[in-house]
C-alpha positions as CSV (number, residue, x, y, z in Angstrom):
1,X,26.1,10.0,-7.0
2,X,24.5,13.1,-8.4
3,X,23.7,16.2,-6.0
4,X,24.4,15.1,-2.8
5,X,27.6,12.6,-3.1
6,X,29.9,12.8,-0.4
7,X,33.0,11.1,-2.0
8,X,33.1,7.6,0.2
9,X,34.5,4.8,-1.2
10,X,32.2,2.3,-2.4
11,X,34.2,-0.6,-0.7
12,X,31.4,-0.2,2.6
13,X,29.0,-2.3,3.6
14,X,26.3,-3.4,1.5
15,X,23.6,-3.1,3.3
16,X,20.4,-3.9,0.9
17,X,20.4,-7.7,1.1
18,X,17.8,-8.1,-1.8
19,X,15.4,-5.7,-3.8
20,X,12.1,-7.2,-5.2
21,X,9.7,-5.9,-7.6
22,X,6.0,-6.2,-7.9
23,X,5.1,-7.5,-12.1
24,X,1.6,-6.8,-13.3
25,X,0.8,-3.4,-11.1
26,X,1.7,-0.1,-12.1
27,X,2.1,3.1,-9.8
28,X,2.3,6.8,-11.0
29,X,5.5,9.3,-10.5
30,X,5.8,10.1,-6.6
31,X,3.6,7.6,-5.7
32,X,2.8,7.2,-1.9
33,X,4.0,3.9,-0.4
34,X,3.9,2.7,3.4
35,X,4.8,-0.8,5.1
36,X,4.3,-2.4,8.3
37,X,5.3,-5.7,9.8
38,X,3.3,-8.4,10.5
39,X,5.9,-10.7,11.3
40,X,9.7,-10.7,11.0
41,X,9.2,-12.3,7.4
42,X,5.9,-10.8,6.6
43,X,4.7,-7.4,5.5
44,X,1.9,-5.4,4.6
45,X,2.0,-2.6,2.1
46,X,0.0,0.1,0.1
47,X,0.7,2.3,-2.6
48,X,-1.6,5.1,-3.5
49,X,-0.9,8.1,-5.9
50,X,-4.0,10.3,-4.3
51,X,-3.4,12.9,-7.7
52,X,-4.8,10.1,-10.2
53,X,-7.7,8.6,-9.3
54,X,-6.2,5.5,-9.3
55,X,-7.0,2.1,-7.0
56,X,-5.3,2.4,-3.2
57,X,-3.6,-1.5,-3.6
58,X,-2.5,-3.6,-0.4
59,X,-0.1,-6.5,-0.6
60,X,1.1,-9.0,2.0
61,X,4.4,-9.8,1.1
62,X,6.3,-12.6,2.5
63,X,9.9,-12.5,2.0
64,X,10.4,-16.5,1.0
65,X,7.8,-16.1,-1.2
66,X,7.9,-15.2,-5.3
67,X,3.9,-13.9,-5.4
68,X,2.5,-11.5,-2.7
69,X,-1.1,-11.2,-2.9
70,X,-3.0,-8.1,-3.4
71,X,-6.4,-6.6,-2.5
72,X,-7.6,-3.2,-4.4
73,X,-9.8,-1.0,-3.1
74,X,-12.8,0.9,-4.4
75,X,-11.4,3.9,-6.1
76,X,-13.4,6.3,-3.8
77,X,-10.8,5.4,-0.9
78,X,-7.6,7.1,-0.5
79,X,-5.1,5.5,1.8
80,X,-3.2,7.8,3.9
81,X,-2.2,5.7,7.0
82,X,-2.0,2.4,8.6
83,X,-1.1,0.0,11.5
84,X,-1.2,-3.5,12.3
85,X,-2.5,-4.9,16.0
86,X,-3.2,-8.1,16.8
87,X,-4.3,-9.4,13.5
88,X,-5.7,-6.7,12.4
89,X,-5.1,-3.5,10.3
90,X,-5.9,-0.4,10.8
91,X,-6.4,2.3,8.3
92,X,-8.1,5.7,7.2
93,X,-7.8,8.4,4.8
94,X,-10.1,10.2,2.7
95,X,-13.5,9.3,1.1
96,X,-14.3,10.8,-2.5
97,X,-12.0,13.8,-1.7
98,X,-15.0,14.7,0.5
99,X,-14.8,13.3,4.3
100,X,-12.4,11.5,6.4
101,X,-12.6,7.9,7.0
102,X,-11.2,5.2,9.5
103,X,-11.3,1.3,8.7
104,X,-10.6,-1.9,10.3
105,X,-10.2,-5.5,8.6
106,X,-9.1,-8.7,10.0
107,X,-6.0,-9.7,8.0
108,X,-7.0,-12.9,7.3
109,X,-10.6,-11.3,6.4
110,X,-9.1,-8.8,4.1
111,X,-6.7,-10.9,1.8
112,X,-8.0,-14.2,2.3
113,X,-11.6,-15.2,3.2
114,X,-14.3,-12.3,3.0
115,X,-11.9,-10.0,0.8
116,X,-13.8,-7.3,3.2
117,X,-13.1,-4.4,5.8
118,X,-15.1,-3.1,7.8
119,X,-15.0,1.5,7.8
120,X,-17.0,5.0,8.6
121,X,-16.8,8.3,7.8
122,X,-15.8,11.3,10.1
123,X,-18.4,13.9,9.2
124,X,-16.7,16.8,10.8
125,X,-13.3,16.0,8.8
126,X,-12.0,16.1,5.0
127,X,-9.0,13.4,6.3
128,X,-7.8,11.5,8.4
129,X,-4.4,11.8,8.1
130,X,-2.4,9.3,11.0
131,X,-3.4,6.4,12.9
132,X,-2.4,4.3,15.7
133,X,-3.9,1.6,17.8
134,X,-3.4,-0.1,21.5
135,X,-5.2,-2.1,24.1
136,X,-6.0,-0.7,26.9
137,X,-8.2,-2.6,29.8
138,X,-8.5,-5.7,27.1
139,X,-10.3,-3.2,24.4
140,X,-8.4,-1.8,21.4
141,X,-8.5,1.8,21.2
142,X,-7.7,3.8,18.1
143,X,-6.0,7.1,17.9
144,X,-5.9,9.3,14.9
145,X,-4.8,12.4,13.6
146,X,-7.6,14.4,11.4
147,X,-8.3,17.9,9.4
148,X,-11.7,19.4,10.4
149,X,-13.8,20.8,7.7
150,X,-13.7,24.6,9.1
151,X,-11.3,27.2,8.1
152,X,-10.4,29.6,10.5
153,X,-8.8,32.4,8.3
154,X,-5.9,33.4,8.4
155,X,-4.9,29.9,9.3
156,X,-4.9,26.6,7.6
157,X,-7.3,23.8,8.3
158,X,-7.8,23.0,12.5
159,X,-6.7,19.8,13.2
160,X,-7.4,17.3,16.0
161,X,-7.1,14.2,17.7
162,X,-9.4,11.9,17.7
163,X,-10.2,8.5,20.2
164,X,-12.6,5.7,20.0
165,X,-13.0,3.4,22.7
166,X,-13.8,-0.5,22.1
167,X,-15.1,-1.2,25.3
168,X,-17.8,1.9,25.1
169,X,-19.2,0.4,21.6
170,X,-16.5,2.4,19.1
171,X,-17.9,5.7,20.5
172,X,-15.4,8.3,19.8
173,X,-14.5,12.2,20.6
174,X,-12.4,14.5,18.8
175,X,-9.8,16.5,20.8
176,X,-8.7,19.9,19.6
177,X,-5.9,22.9,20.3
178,X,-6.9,25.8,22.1
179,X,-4.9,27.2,19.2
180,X,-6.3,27.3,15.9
181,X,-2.8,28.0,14.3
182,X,-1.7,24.4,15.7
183,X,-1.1,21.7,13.5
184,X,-0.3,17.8,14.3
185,X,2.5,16.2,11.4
186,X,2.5,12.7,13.3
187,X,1.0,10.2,15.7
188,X,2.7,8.1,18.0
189,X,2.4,5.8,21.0
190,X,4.9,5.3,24.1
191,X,4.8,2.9,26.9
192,X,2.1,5.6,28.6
193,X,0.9,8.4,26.1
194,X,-0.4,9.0,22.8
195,X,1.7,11.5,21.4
196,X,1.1,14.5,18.8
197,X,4.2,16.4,16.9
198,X,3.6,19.4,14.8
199,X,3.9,23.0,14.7
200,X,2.0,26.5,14.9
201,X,1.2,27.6,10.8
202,X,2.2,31.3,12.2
203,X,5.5,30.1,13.9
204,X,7.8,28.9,11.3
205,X,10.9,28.2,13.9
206,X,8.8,26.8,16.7
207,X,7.7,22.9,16.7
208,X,5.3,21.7,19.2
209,X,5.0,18.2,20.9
210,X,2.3,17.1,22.6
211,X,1.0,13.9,25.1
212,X,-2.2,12.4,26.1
213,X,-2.7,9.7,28.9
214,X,-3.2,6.4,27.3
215,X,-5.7,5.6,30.0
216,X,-7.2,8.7,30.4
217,X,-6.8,10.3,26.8
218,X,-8.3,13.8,28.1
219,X,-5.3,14.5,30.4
220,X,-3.1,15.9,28.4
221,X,-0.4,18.7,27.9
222,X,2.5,19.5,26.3
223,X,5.0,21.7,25.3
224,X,6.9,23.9,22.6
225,X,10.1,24.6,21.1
226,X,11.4,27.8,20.0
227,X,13.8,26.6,17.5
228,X,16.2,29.4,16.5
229,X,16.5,28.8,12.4
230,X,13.7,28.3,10.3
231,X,11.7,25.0,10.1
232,X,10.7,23.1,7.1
233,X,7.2,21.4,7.5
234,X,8.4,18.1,7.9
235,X,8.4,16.6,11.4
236,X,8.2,12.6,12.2
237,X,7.9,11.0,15.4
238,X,8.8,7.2,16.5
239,X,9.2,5.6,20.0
240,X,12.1,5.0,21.1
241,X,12.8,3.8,25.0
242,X,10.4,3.9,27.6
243,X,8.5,7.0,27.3
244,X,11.1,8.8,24.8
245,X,10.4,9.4,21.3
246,X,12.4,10.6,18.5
247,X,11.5,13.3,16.1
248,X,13.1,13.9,13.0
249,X,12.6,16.8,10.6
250,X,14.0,19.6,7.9
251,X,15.5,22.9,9.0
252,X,17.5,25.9,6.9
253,X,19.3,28.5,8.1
254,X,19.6,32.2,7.1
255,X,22.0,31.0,4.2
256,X,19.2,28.7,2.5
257,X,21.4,25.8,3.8
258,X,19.7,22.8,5.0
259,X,19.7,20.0,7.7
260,X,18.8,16.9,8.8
261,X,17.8,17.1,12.7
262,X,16.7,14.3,15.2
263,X,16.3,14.7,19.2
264,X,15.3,12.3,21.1
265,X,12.5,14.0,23.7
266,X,11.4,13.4,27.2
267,X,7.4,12.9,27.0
268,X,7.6,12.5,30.8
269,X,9.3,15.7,31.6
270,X,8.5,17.3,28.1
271,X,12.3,17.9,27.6
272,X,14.8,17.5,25.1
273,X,17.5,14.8,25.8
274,X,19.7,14.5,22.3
275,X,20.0,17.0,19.7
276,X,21.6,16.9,16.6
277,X,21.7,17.6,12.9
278,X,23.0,16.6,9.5
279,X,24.5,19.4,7.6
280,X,23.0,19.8,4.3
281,X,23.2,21.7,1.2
282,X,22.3,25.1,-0.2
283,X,18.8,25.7,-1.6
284,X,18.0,22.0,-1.8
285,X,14.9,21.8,0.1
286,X,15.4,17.7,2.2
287,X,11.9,16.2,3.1
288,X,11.7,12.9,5.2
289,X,9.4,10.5,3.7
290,X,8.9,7.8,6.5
291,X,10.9,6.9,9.9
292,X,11.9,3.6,11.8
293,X,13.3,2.7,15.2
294,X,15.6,-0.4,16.0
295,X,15.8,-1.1,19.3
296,X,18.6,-3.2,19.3
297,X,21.2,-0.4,19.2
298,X,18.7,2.5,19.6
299,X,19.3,3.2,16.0
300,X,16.4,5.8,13.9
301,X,16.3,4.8,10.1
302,X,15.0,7.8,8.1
303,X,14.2,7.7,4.7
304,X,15.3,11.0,2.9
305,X,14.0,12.8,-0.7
306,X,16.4,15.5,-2.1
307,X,16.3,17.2,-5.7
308,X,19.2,15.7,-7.8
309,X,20.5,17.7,-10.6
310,X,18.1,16.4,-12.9
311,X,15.1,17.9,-11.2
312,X,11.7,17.0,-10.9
313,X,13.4,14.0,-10.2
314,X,14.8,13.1,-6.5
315,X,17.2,11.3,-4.7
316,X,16.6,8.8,-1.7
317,X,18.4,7.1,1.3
318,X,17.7,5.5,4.2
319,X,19.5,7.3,6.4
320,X,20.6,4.8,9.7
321,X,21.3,7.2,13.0
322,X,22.7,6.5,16.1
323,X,20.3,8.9,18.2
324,X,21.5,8.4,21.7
325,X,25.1,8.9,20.9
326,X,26.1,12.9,19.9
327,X,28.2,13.4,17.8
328,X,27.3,10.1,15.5
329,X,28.4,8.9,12.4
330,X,25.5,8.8,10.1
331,X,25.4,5.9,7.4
332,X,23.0,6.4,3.9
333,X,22.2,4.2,1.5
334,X,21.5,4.8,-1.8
335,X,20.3,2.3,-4.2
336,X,22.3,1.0,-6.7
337,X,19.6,-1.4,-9.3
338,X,17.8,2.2,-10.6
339,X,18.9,5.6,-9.4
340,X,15.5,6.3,-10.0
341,X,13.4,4.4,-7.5
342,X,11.4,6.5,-5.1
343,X,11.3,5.3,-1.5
344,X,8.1,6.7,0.4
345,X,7.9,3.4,3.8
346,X,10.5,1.8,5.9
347,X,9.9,-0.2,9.3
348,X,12.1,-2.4,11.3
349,X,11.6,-6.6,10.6
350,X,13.3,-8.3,13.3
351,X,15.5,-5.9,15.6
352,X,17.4,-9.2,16.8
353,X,18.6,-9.3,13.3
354,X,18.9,-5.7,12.4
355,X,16.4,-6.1,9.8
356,X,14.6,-3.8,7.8
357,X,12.7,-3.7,5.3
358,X,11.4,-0.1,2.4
359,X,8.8,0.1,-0.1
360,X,8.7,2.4,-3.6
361,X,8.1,2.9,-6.8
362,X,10.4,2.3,-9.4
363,X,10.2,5.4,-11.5
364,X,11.3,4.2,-15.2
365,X,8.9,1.2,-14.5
366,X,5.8,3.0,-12.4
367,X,6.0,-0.5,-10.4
368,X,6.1,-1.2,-6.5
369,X,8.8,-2.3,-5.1
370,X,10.5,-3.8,-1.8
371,X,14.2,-3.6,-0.5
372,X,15.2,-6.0,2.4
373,X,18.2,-4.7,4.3
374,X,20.4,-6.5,7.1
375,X,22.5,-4.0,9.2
376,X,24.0,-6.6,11.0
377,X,25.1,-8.2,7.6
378,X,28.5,-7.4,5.3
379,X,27.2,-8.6,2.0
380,X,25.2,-7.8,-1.2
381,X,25.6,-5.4,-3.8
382,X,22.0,-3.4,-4.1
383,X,23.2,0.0,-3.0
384,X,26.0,3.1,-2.0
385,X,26.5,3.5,1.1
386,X,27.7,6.6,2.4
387,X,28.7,8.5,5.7
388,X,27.9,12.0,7.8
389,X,29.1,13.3,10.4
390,X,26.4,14.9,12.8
391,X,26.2,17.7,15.4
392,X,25.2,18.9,18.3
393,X,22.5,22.1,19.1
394,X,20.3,23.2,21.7
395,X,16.4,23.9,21.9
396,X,14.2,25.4,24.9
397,X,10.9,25.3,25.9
398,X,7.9,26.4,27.1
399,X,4.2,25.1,28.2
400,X,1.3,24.1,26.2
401,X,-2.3,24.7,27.2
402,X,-4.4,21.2,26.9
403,X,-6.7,20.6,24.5
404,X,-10.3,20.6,24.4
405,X,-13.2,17.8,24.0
406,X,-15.9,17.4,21.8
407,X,-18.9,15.4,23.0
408,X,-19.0,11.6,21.6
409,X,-20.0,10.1,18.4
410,X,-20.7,6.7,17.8
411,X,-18.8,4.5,15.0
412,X,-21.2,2.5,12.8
413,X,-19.1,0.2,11.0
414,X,-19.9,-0.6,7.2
415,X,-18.7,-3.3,5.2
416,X,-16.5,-2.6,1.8
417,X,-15.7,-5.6,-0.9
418,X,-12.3,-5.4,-1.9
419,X,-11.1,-7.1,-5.4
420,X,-8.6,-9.9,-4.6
421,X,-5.0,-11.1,-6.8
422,X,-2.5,-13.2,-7.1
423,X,1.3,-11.2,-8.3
424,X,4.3,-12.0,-9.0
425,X,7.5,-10.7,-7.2
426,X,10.7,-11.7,-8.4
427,X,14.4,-10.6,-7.5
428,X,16.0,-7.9,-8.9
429,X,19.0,-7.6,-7.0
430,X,20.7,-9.9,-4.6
């Protein structure tokens, strides 16, 4: 391997069960990518480079299949996020670099009969950024993470929360910090609260987690943590058991040398449970891509970009951790058809199974692609697999404020045409 090899034999598990790569659609250098599952043998992808101009294109991709079929979007949509609940996806983004948007399509809808979704703009925002959905009382309710048009100088964009409720005609209200220097990196749902991890843009060492009632979205507080090295902006979020979640993230210390952390945190008691961290390497600046949780063994799956030697151009693993368990032995997975590929989305297929499933871009090729990975499985030959030892480390706290409301706007859903293909995907490694 080049940069980051840590001399393990090859003679390991094999853990990428088969790679597949979309023919007929190409996708730019660095290219954003992001899956979901619809079913254990069923997913539903984008890719989106947001620098070109090009298409945002969604495929479903069923695994015994050798086409996936693929809707493309009007070029004035830019994909950032997405979820899939009963039937339905959820997405949002950014409208003609101008205004945030949030969309909904049946799947069915989207890819097979209208080849239609249904969306709106957020006036007050330039993006939404993160999304999630539930059903609460027997009405979905959509959560997102957005950036507010205003600038409060010295600091960044504000950002907020934002909640629209079903039941009350799609009316929504936007939640913000007390603290304009407060910024949310990701979205996620627990059994009980909607949950918010980010940081202060003043604070580089702190990172700041915070919950909302999934009944009663404006009860909400949370809490922050003084970290004592310096934090990268990078933090992710996925739930875990119960009301836990784990966060992963980027930190350096006073010698330029980074880590890998992940902790798995209390939203009930807003406290830290498990804390550890990968060590890293000098001046090589690690950013986590996407993040996965199997709860069959309570195992995170990170996907992780480093420079290699021959920079612009970056490495990638999917990193498996054993969160609950300090110290763990960390396994990564490198893949072995094209150095090259760029991994951006992983999520879990069938946790029974151990299955998983990461979307990219192969570089060389500029064409999407999809790895299927069995952790319970001792075969294949589509990757390196490697191992780290992690470690412990400690984090205090201290209380949050909550947030406050804005009064409530009304959705008005609109109807978008999407243009409709057939692909092929054939096997590239087995």
């Amino acid at each position: 391997m080049i940069g980051i090899s840590l001399g393990v034999s090859f003679a390991q598990t094999q853990i990428i069960s088969k790679v597949q790569s979309v023919q007929g659609v190409t996708h730019e250098l660095y290219s954003t990518q992001k899956v979901v599952m619809e079913n254990p043998t069923t997913t539903i992808a984008f890719s989106h480079n947001f620098a070109t101009g090009n298409p945002c294109t969604f495929y479903r991709i069923d695994s015994n299949n050798v086409t996936t079929d693929v809707v493309i979007l009007d070029t004035a949509f830019e994909v950032k996020d997405m979820v899939i609940l009963n039937n339905y996806l959820y997405f949002c983004g950014n409208f003609k670099n101008t205004t945030g948007f949030i969309a909904k399509a049946n799947i069915n809808d989207l890819f097979y009969n209208t080849l239609q979704f249904e969306y709106d703009k957020i006036p007050i925002s330039i993006s939404i950024d993160k999304i999630e959905a539930y059903i609460y009382n027997n009405a979905t309710q959509i959560v997102a993470i957005g950036t507010d048009t205003n600038v409060t100088q010295p600091y960044h964009p504000m950002q907020f929360l934002l909640h629209s409720n079903e039941a009350l005609g799609w009316f929504y209200r936007i939640y913000y910090s007390n603290d304009p220097a407060e910024r949310m990196d990701d979205l996620e749902l627990t059994n009980h609260y909607v949950v918010t991890v980010g940081k202060k843009y003043t604070e580089a060492g702190d990172f700041i987690v915070r919950r909302y009632d999934k009944t009663n979205i404006p009860i909400n507080n949370g809490t922050i943590q003084p970290f004592t090295e310096n934090a990268i902006d990078n933090f992710h979020c996925k739930a875990t058991q119960g009301d836990d979640i784990g966060i992963a993230g980027t930190t350096f210390d006073a010698n330029a040398n980074t880590k890998t952390l992940c902790l798995v945190f209390d939203v009930v008691g807003l406290t830290i449970n498990q804390s550890q961290y990968i060590n890293g390497y000098q001046n090589q600046n690690i950013i986590i891509r996407d993040m996965a949780y199997d709860p069959s063994d309570n195992h995170i799956l990170l996907i992780e970009q480093t420079p290699s030697l021959q920079y612009p151009i970056y490495e990638y693993a999917v990193v498996d951790w054993d969160i609950y368990n300090i110290p763990s032995l960390v396994k990564m997975y490198y893949s072995i058809p094209n150095t090259n590929d760029s991994l951006s989305g992983i999520c879990v297929l069938d946790s029974s199974n151990q299955r998983f499933a990461v979307v990219g871009a192969n570089i060389p090729d500029a064409e999407f692609f999809i790895w299927y990975g069995d952790r319970n499985t001792i075969n294949g030959d589509c990757n390196i697999p490697e191992n780290e030892q992690t470690q412990p480390f400690s984090l205090n706290s201290g209380k949050l404020p909550t947030s406050q409301s804005t009064p409530q706007i009304n959705i008005n859903w609109d109807t978008q045409n999407v243009i409709k293909t057939i692909l092929p995907i054939p096997i590239i490694c087995n």
